[in-house]
C-alpha positions in Angstrom: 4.4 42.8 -13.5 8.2 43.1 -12.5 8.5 42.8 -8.8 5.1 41.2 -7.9 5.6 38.2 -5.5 4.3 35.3 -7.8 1.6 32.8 -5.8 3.5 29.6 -6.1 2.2 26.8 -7.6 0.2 24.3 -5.6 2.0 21.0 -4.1 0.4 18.1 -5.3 1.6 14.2 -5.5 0.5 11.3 -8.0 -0.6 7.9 -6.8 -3.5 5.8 -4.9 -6.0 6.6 -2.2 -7.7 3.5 -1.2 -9.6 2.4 2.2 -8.9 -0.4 4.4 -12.1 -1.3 5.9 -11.2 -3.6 9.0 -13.6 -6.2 10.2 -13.7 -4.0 13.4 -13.1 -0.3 13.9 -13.4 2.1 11.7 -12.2 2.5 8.1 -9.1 4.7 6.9 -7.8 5.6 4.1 -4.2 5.6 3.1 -2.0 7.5 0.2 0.3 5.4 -2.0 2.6 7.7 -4.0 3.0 6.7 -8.2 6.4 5.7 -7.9 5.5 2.9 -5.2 1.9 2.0 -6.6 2.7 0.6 -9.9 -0.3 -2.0 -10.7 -3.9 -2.6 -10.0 -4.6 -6.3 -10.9 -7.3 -8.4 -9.7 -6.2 -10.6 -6.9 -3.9 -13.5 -8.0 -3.9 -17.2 -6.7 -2.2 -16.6 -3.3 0.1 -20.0 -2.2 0.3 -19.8 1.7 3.2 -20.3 3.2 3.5 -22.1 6.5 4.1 -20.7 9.6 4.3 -17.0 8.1 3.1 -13.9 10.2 -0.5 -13.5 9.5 -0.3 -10.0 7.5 2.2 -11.9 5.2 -0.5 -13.8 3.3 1.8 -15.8 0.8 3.0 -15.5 -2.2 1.7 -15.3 -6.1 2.7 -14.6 -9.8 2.5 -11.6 -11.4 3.6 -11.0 -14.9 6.3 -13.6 -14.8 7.3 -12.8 -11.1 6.9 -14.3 -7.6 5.8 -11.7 -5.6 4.8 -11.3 -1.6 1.6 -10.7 -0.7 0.8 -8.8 2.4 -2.6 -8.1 4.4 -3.7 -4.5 4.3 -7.6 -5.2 4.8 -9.8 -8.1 4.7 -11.2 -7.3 1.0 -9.6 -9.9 -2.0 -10.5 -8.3 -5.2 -8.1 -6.4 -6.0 -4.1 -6.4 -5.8 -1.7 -3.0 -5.6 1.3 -4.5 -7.4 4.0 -1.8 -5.2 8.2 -1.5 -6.1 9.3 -1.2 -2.5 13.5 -1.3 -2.2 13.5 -2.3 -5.6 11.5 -5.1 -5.7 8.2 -5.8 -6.4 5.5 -6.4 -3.4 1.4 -6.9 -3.7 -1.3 -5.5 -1.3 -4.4 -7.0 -0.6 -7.5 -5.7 1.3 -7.5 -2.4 -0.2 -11.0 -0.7 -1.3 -12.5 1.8 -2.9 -9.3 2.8 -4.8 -8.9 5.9 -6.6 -6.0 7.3 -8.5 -4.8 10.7 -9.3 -3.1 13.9 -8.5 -4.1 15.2 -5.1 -3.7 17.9 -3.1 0.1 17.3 -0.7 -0.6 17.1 3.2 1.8 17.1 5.9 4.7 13.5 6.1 4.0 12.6 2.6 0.3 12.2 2.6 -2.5 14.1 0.6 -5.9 15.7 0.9 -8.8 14.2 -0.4 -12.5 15.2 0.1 -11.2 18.1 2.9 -9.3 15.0 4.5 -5.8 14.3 5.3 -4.6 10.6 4.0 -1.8 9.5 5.2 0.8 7.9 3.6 1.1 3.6 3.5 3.8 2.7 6.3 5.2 -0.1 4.3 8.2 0.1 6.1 6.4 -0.7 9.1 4.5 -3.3 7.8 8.0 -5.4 6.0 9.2 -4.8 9.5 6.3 -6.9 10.9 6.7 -9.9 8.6 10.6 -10.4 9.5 10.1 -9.4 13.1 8.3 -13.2 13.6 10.1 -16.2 13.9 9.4 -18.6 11.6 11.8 -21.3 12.7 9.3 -23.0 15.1 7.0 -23.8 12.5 9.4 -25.6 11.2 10.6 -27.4 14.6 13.8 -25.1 14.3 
């Protein structure tokens, strides 16, 4: 009817849910919106590179592209190709990965299952990998 206040719409936000399940501590679960989570792929070869930051675990090819890998959990079977700044980026050690429309939560996150997820730092984490030196590995 004219004049009735209208409930609005529910927020919600597309993407990936998916567990990290450390080899101590407990498991969490983090939110990775559409337009960064672009791929699921099974893990790729991985060439290590010397001296790199542990959480940097090397690089592999994906569809025609060398692409970083970085450590979010100690699983290998599966690869979340991301776009971060424009250019392309693969997770590893995710689990239990589910895609869809949930719920929006507070800073970006979602609700799944009655839970707030979080959103993915990677920002923190590329901050990590260039934070270490990796001159001395190479007597520099």
């Amino acid at each position: 009817m004219p004049g009735d206040a209208l409930d609005p719409a529910p927020v919600t936000r597309g993407g990936l849910v998916f567990k990290v399940v450390p080899d101590e501590g407990p498991a969490r679960s983090f939110f990775l919106s559409a337009d960064v989570a672009i791929k699921l792929a099974p893990r790729p070869q991985i060439v290590r590179l010397p001296g790199a930051p542990p959480s940097l675990l090397g690089l592999a090819l994906s569809d025609g592209a060398v692409v970083p890998l970085l450590e979010v959990g100690p699983d290998r079977a599966t690869m979340i190709l991301c776009l971060y700044r424009g250019e392309p980026v693969g997770l590893v050690g995710a689990e239990d990965i589910r895609s869809g429309v949930f719920p929006a939560a507070e800073a970006g996150g979602v609700q799944v299952d009655g839970a707030s997820v979080p959103p993915l730092d990677l920002e923190e984490m590329y901050a990590r990998v260039h934070a270490v030196t990796w001159g001395s590995a190479w007597g520099g």
